[in-house]
C-alpha positions in Angstrom: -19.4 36.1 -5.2 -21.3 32.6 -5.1 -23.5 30.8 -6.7 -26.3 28.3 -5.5 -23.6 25.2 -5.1 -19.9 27.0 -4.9 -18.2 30.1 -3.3 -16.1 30.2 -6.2 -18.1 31.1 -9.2 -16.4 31.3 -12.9 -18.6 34.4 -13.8 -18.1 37.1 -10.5 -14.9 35.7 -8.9 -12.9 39.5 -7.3 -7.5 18.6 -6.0 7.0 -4.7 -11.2 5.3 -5.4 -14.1 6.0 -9.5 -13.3 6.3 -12.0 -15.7 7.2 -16.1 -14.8 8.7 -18.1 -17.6 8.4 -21.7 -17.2 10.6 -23.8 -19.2 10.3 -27.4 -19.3 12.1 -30.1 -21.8 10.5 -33.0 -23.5 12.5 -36.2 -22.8 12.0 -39.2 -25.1 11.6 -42.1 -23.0 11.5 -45.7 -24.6 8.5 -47.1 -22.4 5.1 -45.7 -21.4 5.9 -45.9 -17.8 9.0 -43.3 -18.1 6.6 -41.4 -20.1 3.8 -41.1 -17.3 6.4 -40.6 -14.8 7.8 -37.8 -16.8 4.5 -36.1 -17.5 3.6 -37.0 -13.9 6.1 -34.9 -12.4 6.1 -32.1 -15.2 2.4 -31.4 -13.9 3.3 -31.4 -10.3 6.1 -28.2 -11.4 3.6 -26.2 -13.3 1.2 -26.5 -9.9 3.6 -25.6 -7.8 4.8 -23.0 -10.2 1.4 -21.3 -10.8 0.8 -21.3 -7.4 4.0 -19.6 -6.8 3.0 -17.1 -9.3 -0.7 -16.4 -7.5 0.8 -15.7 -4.2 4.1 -13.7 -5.2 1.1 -11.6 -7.4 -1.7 -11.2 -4.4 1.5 -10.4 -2.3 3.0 -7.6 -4.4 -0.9 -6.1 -5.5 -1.4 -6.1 -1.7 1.7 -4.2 -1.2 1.1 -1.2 -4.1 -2.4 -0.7 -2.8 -1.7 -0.8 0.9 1.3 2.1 -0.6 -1.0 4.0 -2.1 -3.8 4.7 0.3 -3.1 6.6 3.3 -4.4 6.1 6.5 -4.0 9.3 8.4 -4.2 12.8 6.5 -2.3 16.4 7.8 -4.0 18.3 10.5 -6.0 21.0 10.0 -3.6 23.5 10.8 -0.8 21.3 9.3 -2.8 21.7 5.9 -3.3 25.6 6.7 0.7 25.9 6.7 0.5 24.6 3.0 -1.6 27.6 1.9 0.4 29.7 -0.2 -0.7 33.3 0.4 -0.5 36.2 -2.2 1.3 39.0 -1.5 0.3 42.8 -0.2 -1.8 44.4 -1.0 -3.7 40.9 -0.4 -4.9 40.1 3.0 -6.8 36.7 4.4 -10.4 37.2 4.6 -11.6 35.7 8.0 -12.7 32.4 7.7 -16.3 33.3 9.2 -17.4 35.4 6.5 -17.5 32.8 4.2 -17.1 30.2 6.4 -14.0 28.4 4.9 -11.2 27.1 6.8 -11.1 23.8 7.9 -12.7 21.3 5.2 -13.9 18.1 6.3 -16.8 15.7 6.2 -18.3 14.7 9.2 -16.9 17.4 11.7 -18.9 19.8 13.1 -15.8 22.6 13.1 -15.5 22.3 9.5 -15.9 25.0 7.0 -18.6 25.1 4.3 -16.8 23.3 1.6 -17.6 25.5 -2.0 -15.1 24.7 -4.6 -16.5 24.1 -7.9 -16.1 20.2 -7.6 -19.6 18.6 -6.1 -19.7 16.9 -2.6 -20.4 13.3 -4.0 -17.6 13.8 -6.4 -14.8 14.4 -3.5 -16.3 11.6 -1.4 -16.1 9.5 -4.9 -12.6 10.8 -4.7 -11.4 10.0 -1.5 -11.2 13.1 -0.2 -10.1 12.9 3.4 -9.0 16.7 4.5 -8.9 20.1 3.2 -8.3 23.6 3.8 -9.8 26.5 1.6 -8.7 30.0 2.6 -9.8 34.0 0.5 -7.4 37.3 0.3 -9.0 40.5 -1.0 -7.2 43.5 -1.7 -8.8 47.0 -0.9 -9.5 47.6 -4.6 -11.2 44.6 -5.1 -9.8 42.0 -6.2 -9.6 38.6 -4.9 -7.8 35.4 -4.4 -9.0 31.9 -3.3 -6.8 28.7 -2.5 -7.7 25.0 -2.0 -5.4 22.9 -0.5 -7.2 19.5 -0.5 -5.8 15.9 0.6 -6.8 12.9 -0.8 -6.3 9.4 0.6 -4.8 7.8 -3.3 -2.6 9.8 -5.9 -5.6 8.7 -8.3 -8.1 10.5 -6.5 -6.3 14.0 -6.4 -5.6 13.7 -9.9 -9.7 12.9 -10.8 -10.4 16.6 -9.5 -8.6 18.1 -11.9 -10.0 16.8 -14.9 -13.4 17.0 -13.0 -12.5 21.0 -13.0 -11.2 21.4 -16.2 -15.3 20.2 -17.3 -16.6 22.6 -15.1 -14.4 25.8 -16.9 -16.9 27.4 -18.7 -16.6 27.9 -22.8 -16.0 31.5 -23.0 -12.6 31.0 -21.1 -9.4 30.1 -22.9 -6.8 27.6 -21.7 -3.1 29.5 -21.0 0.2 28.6 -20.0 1.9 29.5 -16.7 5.4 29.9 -17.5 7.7 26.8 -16.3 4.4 25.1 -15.0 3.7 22.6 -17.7 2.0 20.7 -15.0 -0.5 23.3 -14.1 -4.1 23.4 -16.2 -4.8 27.3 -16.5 -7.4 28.8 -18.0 -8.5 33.1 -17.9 -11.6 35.0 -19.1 -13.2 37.9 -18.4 -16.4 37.9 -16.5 -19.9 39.3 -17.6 -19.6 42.2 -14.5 -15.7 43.1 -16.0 -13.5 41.5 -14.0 -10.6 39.3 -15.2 -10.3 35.9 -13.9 -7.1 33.5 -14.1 -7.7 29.9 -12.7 -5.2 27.1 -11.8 -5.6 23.9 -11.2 -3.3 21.0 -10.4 -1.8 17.7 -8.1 1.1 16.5 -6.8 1.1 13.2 -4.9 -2.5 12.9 -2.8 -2.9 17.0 -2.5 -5.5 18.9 -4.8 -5.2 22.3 -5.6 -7.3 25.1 -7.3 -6.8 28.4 -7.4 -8.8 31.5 -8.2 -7.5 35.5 -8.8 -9.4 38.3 -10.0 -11.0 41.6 -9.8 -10.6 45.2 -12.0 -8.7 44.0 -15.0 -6.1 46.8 -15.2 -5.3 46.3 -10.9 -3.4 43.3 -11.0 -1.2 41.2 -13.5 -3.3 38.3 -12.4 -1.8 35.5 -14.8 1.4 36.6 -13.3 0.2 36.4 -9.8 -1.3 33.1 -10.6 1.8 32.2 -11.4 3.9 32.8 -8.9 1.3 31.3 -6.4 1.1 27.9 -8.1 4.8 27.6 -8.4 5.3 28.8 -4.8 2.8 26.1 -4.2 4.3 23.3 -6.2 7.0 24.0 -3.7 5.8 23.1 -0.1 3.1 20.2 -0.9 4.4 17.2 -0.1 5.0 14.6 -2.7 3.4 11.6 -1.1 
């Protein structure tokens, strides 16, 4: 169940608004000297009051992006603990079959990284640390789960729209009950297996999920379900 560039493959499947106001009065002034005086010093509290402005700005931009971007992402086994795992008859697959596991860039222990989204997109993305884990059943079916982390909100929430291009046409878009957050979509693949995907964010963590197998083994829009709302519940929201 791969294809030349992903594990997971659509067709066999078993990431204070500020404003300043300046006001200033006009004063009449009966000789040109008041007048220049007047302007004089009317110029010198605009200066000061733009400059004000510039560095109370640069200050509080400084401060929301320095928020935003994290420094140090979860372990690996941290981010395992996040993995939601389906029930029995599901059982983890171990990570050296398919070698998944520990995602990251750079470090020799890492996994092979095959969701659907392309290497150059994550690093686009700011993708700092992930962990991508498989359960199969003994009739079959299957269920994958990415747990990425991302080092900006913004990032994690580009992967899923980047996902939702790669869903192929013949799949229709459903709804996970109570999950309005959640982009699903299910289809039937051309070997006969159903397929239910999910994909979401919350705060700087990515997720996709993948169940199928024998269509009439598993309610898997129900498991799918559960998984993403069990998920939803133990990422973090930062």
């Amino acid at each position: 169940m791969r294809c030349p560039h992903t594990r997971v493959s659509w067709e066999v499947t078993p990431g204070i608004r500020h404003s300043e106001r300046l006001r200033c009065a006009k004063r009449r002034a009966d000789s040109t000297g008041t007048m220049t005086t007047a302007r004089t010093t009317f110029g010198r509290q605009w200066r000061a009051a733009m400059l004000c402005v510039g560095i109370c700005t640069a200050l509080t931009t400084g401060v929301a992006v320095a928020a935003d971007i994290n420094e140090k992402p979860l372990s690996g086994p941290a981010l395992h603990r996040l993995v939601v795992a389906p029930p029995a008859p599901f059982a983890p697959l171990p990570d050296s079959v398919l070698k998944t596991g520990l995602m990251e860039f750079g470090n020799p222990k890492s996994g092979k990284i095959g969701t659907v989204v392309s290497t150059q997109r994550l690093k686009k993305a700011k993708f700092q640390r992930g962990w991508e884990s498989v359960f199969r059943s003994p009739d079959g079916a299957a269920v994958y789960v990415d747990v990425f982390e991302f080092a900006t909100v913004a990032g994690a929430k580009s992967l899923v729209q980047e996902v939702e291009r790669h869903i192929p046409s013949t799949y229709s878009r459903v709804s996970l009950g109570g999950l309005p957050s959640v982009f699903a979509s299910q289809g039937t693949s051309p070997q006969g297996n159903a397929v239910t995907a999910a994909v979401f964010s919350l705060g700087r963590f990515f997720v996709f999920q993948v169940v199928g197998g024998p269509p009439t083994a598993h309610d898997y829009r129900g498991l799918s379900t559960n998984l993403a709302a069990q998920q939803l519940g133990v990422l973090p929201a930062t």
